[in-house]
Structures are given as C-alpha cells and as structure tokens.
N, C-alpha and C positions, 0 to 999 in steps of 0.2 A: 361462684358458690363459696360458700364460707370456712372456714376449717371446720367448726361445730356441727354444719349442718351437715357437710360433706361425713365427716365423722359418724353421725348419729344414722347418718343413711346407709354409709357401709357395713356398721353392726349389727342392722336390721336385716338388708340385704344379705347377709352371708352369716347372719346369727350367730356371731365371732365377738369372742372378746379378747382373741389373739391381736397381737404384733410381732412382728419378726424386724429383727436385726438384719444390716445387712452388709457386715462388716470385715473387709479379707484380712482378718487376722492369717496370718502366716502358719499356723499352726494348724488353724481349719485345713487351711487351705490344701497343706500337705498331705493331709487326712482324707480329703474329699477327694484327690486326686490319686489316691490308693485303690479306693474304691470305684473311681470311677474312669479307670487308663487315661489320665488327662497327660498332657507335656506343652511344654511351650515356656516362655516366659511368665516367672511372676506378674506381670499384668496382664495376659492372656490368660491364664486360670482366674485370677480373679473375675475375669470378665465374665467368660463362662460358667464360673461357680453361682456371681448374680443373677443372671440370667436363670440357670438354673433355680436356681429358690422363688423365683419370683413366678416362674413357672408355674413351680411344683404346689406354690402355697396361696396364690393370689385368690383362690375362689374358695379361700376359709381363713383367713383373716382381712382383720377389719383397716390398716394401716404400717406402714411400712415403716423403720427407723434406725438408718445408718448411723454410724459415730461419726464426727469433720475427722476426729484426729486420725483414721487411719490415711483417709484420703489424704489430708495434708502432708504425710509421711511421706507419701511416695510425688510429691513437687507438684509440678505445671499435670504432668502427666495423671496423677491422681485426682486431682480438680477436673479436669475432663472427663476421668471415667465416672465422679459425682451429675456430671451432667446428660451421662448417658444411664445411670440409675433412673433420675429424673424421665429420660425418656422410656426407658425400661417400667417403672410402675406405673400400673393406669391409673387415667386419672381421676377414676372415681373413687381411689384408695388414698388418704392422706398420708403424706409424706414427711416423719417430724425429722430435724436435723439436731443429733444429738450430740451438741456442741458444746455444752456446761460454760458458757459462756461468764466473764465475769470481770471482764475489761471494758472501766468506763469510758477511754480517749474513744476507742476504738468501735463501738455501741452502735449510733447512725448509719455508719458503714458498711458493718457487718449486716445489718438489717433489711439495706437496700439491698445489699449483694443477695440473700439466701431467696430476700421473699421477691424480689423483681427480677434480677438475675439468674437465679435458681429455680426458681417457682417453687420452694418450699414453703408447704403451709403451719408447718412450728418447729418453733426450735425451744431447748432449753437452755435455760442459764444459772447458774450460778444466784443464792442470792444476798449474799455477803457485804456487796456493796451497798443494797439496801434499795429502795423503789425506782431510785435513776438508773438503774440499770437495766429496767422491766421499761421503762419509758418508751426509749426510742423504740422501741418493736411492738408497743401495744397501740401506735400513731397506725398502722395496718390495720384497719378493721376487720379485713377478710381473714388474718392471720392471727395463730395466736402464741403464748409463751408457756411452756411449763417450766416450774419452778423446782428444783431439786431440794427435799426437806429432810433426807434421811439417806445416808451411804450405808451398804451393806458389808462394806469395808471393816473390820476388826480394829484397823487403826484409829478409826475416826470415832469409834465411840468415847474418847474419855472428852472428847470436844465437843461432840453431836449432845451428851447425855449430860453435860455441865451444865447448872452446877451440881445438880442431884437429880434424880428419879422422879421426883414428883413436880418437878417444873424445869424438866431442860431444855437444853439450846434449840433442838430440834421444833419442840412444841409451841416455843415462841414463834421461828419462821415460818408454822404453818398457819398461827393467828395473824403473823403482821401481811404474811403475803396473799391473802384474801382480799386486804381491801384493796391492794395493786390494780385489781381487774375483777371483772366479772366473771361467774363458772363459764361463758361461752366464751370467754377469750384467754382466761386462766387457769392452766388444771396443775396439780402436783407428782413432781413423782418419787417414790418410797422406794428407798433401795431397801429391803431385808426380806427373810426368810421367818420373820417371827413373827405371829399370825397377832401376837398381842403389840406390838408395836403398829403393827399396819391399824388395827381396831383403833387405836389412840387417835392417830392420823384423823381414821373416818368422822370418828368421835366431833374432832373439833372442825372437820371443814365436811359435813354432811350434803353438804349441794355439791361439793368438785369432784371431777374427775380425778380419778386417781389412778398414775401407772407404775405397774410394779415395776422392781430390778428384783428379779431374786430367781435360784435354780430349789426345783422340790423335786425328791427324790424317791417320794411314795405319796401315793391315792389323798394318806391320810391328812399330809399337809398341805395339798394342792384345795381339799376340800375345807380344811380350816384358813387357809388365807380368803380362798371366797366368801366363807362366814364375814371374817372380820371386815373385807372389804369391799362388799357390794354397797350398793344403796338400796331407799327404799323400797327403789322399782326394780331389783335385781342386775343395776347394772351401775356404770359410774367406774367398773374400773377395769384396766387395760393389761392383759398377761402377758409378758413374753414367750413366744415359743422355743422352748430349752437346744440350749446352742446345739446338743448331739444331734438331732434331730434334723438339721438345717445340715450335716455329712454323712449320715449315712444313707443306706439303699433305703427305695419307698419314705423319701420325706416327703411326696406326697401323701401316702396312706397315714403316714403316720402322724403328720398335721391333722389331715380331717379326724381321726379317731380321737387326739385329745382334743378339739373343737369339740365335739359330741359329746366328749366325756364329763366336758366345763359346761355345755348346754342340758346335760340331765343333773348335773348337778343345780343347775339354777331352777329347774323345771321342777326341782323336790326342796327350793331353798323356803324357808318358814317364816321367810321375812324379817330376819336380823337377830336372833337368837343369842347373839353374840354383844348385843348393843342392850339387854335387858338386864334389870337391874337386880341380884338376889335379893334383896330385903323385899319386893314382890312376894317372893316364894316362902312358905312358912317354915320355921328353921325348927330342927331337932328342939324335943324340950328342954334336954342336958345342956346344949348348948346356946340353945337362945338367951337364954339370964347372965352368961359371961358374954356374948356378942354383942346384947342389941343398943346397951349404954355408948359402946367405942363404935358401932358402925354409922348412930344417931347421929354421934361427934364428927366422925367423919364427914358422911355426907351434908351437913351443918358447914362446915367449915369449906370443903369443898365450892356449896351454893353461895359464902358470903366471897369466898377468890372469884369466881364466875362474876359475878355482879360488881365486883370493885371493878373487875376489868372492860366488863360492858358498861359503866360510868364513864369510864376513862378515856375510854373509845368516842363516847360519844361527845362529852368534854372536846376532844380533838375534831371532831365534826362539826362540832360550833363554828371553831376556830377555821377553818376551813372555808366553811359558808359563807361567812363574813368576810373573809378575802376574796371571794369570788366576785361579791356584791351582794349580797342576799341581804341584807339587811341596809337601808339608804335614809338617811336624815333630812329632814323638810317638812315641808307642810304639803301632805298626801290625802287626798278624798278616798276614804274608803271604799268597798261594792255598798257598805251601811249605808254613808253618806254621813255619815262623821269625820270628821276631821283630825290627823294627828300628826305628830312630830315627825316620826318615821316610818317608812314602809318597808315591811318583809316581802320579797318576789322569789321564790320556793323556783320560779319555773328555769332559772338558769341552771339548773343543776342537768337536766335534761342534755346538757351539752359535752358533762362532763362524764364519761361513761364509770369511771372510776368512783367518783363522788357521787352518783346516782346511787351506784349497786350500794354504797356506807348508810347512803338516807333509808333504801328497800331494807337493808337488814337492821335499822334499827325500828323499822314500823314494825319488823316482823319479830321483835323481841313480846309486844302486847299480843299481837294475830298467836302469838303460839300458845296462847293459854284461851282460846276462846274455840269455840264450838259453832260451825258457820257452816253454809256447802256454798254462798257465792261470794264473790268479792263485788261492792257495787264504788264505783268512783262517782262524783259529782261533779256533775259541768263547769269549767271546764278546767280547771287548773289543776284539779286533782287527780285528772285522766291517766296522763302518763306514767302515776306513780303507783296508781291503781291497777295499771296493764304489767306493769315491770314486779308488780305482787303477786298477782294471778302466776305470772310467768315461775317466780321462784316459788312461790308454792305449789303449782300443780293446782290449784283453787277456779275454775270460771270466771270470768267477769262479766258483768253485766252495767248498765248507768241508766240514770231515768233522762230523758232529753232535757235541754232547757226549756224548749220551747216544741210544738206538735209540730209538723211540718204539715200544710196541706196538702201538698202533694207526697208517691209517692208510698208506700207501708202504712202512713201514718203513726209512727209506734210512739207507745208512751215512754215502754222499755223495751232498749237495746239489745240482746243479746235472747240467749235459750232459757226457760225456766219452768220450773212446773211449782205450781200453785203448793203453798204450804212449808218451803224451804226459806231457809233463815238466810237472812244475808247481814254480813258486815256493813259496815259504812266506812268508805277511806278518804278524809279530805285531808288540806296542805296546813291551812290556819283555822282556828274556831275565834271567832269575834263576838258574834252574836248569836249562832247557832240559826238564823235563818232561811240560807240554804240547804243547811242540812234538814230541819226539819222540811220542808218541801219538798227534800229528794224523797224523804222518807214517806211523806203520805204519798207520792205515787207510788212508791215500790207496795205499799201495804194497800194500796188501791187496787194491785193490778193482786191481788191472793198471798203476797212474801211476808217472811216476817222478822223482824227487826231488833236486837235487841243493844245492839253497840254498836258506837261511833271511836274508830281511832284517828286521832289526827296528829299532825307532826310536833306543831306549837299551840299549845293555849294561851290565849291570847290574855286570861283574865277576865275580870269583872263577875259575871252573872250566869252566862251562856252553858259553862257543866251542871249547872242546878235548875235552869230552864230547859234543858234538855231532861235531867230528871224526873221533872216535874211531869215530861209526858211520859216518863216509864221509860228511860234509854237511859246507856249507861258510858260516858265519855271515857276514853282512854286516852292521855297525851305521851305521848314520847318526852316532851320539854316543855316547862313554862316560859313566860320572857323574864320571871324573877330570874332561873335557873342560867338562860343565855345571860343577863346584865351581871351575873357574878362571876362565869366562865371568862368572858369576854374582856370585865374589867379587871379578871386576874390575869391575863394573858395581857392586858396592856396594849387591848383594841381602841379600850374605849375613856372618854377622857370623864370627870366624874359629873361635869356638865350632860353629856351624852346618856351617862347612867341615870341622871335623876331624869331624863326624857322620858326614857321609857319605863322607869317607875310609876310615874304621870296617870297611865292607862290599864295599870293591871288591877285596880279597883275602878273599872267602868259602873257607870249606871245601868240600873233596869235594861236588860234588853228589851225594846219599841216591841208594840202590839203589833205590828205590820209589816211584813213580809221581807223585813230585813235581809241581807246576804250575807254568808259569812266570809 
C-alpha cells in the first residue's frame, strides 16, 4: 500500500488529523518517569515510554513520527530501538522518519536503508541542496518525502524571510518544491505557530499536504491555524500532538479529546474564510475612497508577479520536454495524414511522474477559470492527462470511445453522467481540430454540453477558428511559435530546426473530412 493511500485511510479511519512524535528526548523522559514510577536504564524507559504512547494514542491519530537524531545519539543501540518502533506501530498507521535530511553523497543510501531496511513510509529532508536531493527517495513509489519550507526557529527567520516579506526564501521553496513531485508523493512541512504564515504556505501550494511543527497554547490559536491551513475539503494538513501530553497521566484521554476538539472544529469550518479576498466585502464609505486606488495597485501588481512566474515555469517545461524527447525531427505522417518535418509525442511524459504532475498544473492554469462539472479526455493520447486532471481537480472523468465495441456495454460514453452537464474537453495537440470535433458530437449526442476545448500545443494554422466556427472555444497552454522561441533561446534548437517548425503554423484549411487531431 502506498504512503498516500495508507495515509488517507488512516485519517478517515480514526477521523485524525493528529501525529504524534515519538522521540526520547531525555527530558520527557525524566518527566514521564515521575509520573509514572518507571527505573531502569535510559534505554529501558525509553522503550517503555514508546510503547506507552503508542498505546495510549494509536486509535486517534492518523501517523506516527519519530526524529533519526535522537535514535542516532544513543549508537548501534538506538538504531535497534528505531526498528522495534517500526514493530511497535501498526501497520496501517504511516510511519514518517524525521530526519531533515540534506546530504547529497549520502542520498541513495540513506533511502534504501529507511524505506527497505526500516520500512519507513517518509521521511523528510532538507531542501537546500535543491531537487537531487528529493531524487534518490522519490525512485520509491510506494514512499514519499516531505520537504521542510518553514522553521519555527527564531533564529532562522532573518534567512527563511530573505530578502523581504513580500517575496522570501521560504515562499520560493515552496513554489520550486512542488514540481519535485506530485501531492501523493510530496507534502511540506511548516514549522510555526503563526496562523498567517501557515495561510501563505497553503496559499501557494493548495493541493499538498501540509504538516505542522508548531506548540498552541489556547483553543484560539489551534482554531486559527486550522482556518489557515485546511484545504478545500477540510483536510490536507497534519497537527502534531503537544509534547506535554505524550507525559503526562491520561494521554490517552487526552489525545482523544483534542482529536474531537480539531474534529468539531472542522465539522463547523466554512470552508476557508481565511483564503477570501477583502476587496469581496464592501468597505466602509470613509474609508473606501483612500483604500480602493492602492488595494487596485496591489492586487494588479501582485497578478502580473503570479503570471511572470507561471511564464517562467512554463518556459522551463519546454525546456524539459524536449530533453526528454518530446519533440523529434523528420518526415512524420500525421493522425491527418499530412506530412511534416517534426513530431511532438506528449505521451512520454507519462513516464516521468514529476514532469507529468508540471504538464497537469499547467493545463490547470486555463481548467481554473472555466465553469465545467466533467473532465472529457479524447482517445487515446489525451487519456492519461485527462485522468491525472480529474485526479488534481476533484473533477469526474468521462471519454467518448473511439470506436463502439460490439460486444460487451456497448457504450458511446465511458464513464457516469446525467444529461445536461457541461463538459471540458482535454486533448495533448490540436492540428486540425478533427478529433476533437468527433469527440464532441458524441458527447453532445448522448444529452452533454460543451463549450471548451483545452489543449497543451496549438499546433497552428486554422483549427482554433474551425472549432469557433461550430461555437467552442479553444484554450492552449502554448503555441509551437511560443516553443521555437523558448527553445531557440535555450539553445535547443539550431536555426535550420526553427524555420521547420515555422513551416506549419500557418496550415491550410483544415479538410472537410474527418480529420484527426
């Protein structure tokens, strides 16, 4: 089973969005053993202190997560008691190893040891040294890594918060360590205690998981860190349970009761109140005529930084593609049956889980300004990008077949639907716009209705005006003007290769005839 899946079942299961630590600090340790007549050897209360917590809290929290450095402290002997943790949690509770990892030699090693040797299902790291170091541990697909993007540390802020407030170090590592991985194999975790710093976080990485570090000391801040850091569906982020509570008497009781207390809290949460924008809300009269000139400014300014960055991003996704192969020189027959210099193949990307989830978020930059309840893919190349849409949006999928089967359902469309709902259209290339229209009169044959086509590349020529022309409205991520300038600034491509694929982005007419796209 998965770490994600394992994960998502434990929280459901035990309606937990605790984790508990489970670390013999020395000091605990002394403390727990006060209260509870222990003696022996420091590794003999440790043992039993674990034991104890795991006891006491297993059937209200969702996942366990020791530190390596305490174990490592105590040698040979401490690595061993890490492998009787391991046997100590069960195993339907995920077990992340909080190890802040951040040694490149060393990566590989460390990776086999925790997730084959250990059976841990995540650990965290460090991400300083930048995406080779998420590398060797994201080759586990069962396993995943979290990324640390915020220390709750007083010392770390003049380095976390560089160079200023409005765009520092921290908010960078949370944009660039996104596209390391996917939200099932990549979550982050927020060291602080400031409900508006965790909100920034959620802000810019909305789909991941996110785990606190942080100790709250009244109702009122346990309730605004949840504002700021739930997700849509009221969940996405992981609490720790406050160390006092792991020594004193009734840590069982008193786990479950703050479980209960974070579960009514969700059960009354209003679905993100904390993520809404004031300029919404109508502002005093005194004061709206000095406000709404510099808040216009702002949020202005703000949506052209968003957008130079999501350019830039995507720039770099070219760049990427084309190293992979995605893009091949020759003399290629299209699905048209025209002929051209080179061919774009979109489907290796499927291979790369990292480079996949970059292609899904940047379809999902057009998908978030449209108004749709299904996601439809077209046969067959666009499938998978269409399932991995569905998947990050929350959205249904459905596809018209290529072909009826005679046997067998016989279905025109694949999937659930009821008559009168809108559906997207998601293909890889538009050429001709052929297939698309195709998919499109079955889907509008079987009651659906239709009003946009996103695709990755526009190919050119005629195809976003022949689609027009039946009343749809094309959306492309990139044209191949867009790629032959990315690419020939990057020094992909040589200027022979550039005038190729100039060549076709004034196609003729697209054919009366059943063209494919």
């Amino acid at each position: 089973m998965s770490f994600f899946v394992k994960l998502t079942e434990a929280m459901a299961s035990r309606q937990s969005l605790l984790i508990t630590g489970l670390d013999p600090n020395p000091e605990m340790l002394q403390t727990w053993t006060r209260h509870n007549a222990g003696s022996g050897s420091f590794l003999a209360q440790a043992r039993r202190w674990i034991k104890a917590v795991i006891e006491a809290t297993s059937d209200n929290v969702c996942a366990y997560k020791p530190s390596l450095g305490f174990y490592q402290a105590l040698g040979p002997i401490g690595l061993e008691l890490l492998r009787e943790v391991r046997e100590l949690v069960p195993l339907e509770l995920p077990l992340i190893l909080d190890a802040k990892h951040g040694d490149l030699n060393s990566s590989s090693a460390l990776a086999h040891y925790i997730f084959r040797d250990l059976g841990v299902d995540a650990v965290t790291l460090s991400p300083l040294a930048g995406q080779d170091i998420a590398a060797p541990f994201l080759l586990y697909p069962d396993r995943a890594v979290v990324l640390t993007c915020h220390s709750s540390n007083p010392g770390a802020r003049v380095v976390q918060h560089h160079p200023n407030e409005d765009d520092p170090l921290f908010i960078t590592i949370v944009r660039e360590t996104q596209l390391w991985g996917t939200p099932e194999h990549l979550l982050l975790e927020v060291g602080t205690s400031d409900p508006a710093i965790l909100a920034r976080v959620r802000r810019e990485a909305p789909e991941r998981f996110l785990i606190l570090r942080s100790l709250w000391g009244e109702e009122e801040r346990l309730e605004a860190l949840l504002q700021a850091g739930l997700n849509a569906s009221a969940d996405g982020l992981l609490l720790p349970l406050p160390q006092h509570l792991l020594v004193e008497e009734g840590m069982a009781a008193g786990t479950q009761a703050l479980r209960e207390q974070i579960e009514t809290m969700r059960a009354n949460w209003d679905g993100g109140t904390a993520d809404r924008c004031e300029l919404w809300l109508p502002a005093p009269r005194a004061a709206a005529a000095a406000s709404s000139l510099l808040d216009a400014k702002s949020l202005e300014l703000q949506r052209l930084e968003d957008q130079d960055l999501d350019e830039q991003r995507i720039d770099e996704l070219l760049v990427d593609l084309f190293d992979i192969g995605c893009l091949l020189f020759g003399e290629y027959v299209q699905a048209s049956g025209a002929v051209f210099n080179y061919y774009i193949d979109l489907r290796r990307i499927i291979s790369d889980p990292n480079l996949f989830h970059r292609v899904l978020h940047a379809y999902a930059q057009p998908l978030a300004r449209l108004q749709f309840d299904r996601i439809a893919g077209i046969p067959y190349g666009s499938l998978p990008t269409a399932t991995g849409l569905s998947l990050q949006l929350h959205v249904p999928l459905i596809y018209p077949r290529k072909e009826v089967k005679a046997h067998g359902a016989r279905r025109l469309i694949e999937g659930d639907f009821e008559e009168g709902e809108t559906v997207v259209i998601v293909d890889d290339i538009l050429i001709t716009g052929g297939s698309v229209l195709e998919g499109i009169a079955k889907l509008e044959s079987s009651g659906l209705k239709v009003r946009d086509v996103v695709v990755f590349i526009d190919h050119g020529g005629q195809a976003v005006s022949r689609l027009a022309a039946e009343g749809y409205t094309c959306h492309a991520v990139v044209g191949i003007e867009r790629i032959t300038a990315v690419l020939r600034a990057a020094g992909r491509l040589s200027q022979e290769q550039a005038d190729l694929l100039a060549e076709h982005t004034t196609a003729a007419p697209a054919p009366a005839t059943q063209a494919k796209v």
